[in-house]
C-alpha positions as CSV (number, residue, x, y, z in Angstrom):
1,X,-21.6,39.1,1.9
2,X,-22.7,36.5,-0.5
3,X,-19.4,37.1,-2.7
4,X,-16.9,37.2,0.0
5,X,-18.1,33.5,1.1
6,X,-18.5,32.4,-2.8
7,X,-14.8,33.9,-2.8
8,X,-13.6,32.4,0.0
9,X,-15.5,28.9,-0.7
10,X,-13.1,29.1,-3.7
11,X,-10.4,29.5,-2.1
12,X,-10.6,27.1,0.0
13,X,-11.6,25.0,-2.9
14,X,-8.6,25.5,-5.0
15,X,-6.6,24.9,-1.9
16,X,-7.3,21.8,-1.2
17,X,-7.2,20.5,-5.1
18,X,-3.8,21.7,-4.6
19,X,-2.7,19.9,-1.5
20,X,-4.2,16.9,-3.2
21,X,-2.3,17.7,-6.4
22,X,0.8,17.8,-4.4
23,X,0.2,14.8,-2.3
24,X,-0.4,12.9,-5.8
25,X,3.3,13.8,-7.2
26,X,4.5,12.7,-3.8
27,X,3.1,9.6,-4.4
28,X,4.2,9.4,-7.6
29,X,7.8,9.3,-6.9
30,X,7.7,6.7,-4.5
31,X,6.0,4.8,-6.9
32,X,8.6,5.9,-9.1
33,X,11.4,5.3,-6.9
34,X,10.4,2.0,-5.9
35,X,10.1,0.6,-9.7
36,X,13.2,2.0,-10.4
37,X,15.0,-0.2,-7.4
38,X,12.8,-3.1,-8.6
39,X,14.1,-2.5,-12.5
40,X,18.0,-2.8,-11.4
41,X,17.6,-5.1,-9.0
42,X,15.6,-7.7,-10.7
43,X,16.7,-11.3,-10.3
44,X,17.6,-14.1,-12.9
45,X,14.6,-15.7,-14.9
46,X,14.8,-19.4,-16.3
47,X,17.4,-20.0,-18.8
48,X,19.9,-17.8,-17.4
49,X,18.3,-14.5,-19.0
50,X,17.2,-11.8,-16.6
51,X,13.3,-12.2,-15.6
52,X,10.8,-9.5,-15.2
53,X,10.5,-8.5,-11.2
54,X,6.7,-8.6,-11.5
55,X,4.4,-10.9,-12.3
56,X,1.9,-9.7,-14.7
């Protein structure tokens, strides 16, 4: 009895690491998408030269 629950505590464990996992790579392409739009679209910085979109 004790294994099945350390078994199925695993499981469970594993399945949530990987729901996390795949929530993280998720995130990461929004992230990712919304640099890229920032990166093109980027406006004109002093002296005519194109400026960075953040400020940092």
């Amino acid at each position: 009895m004790v294994a099945l629950l350390l078994v199925l505590l695993i499981a469970l464990i594993l399945f949530g690491a990987g729901f996390a996992l795949k929530a993280l790579w998720f995130v990461a392409l929004v992230v990712l998408a919304i640099w890229l739009v920032g990166f093109f679209a980027r406006s004109s910085g002093p002296g005519g030269g194109r400026g960075r979109w953040y400020r940092w």
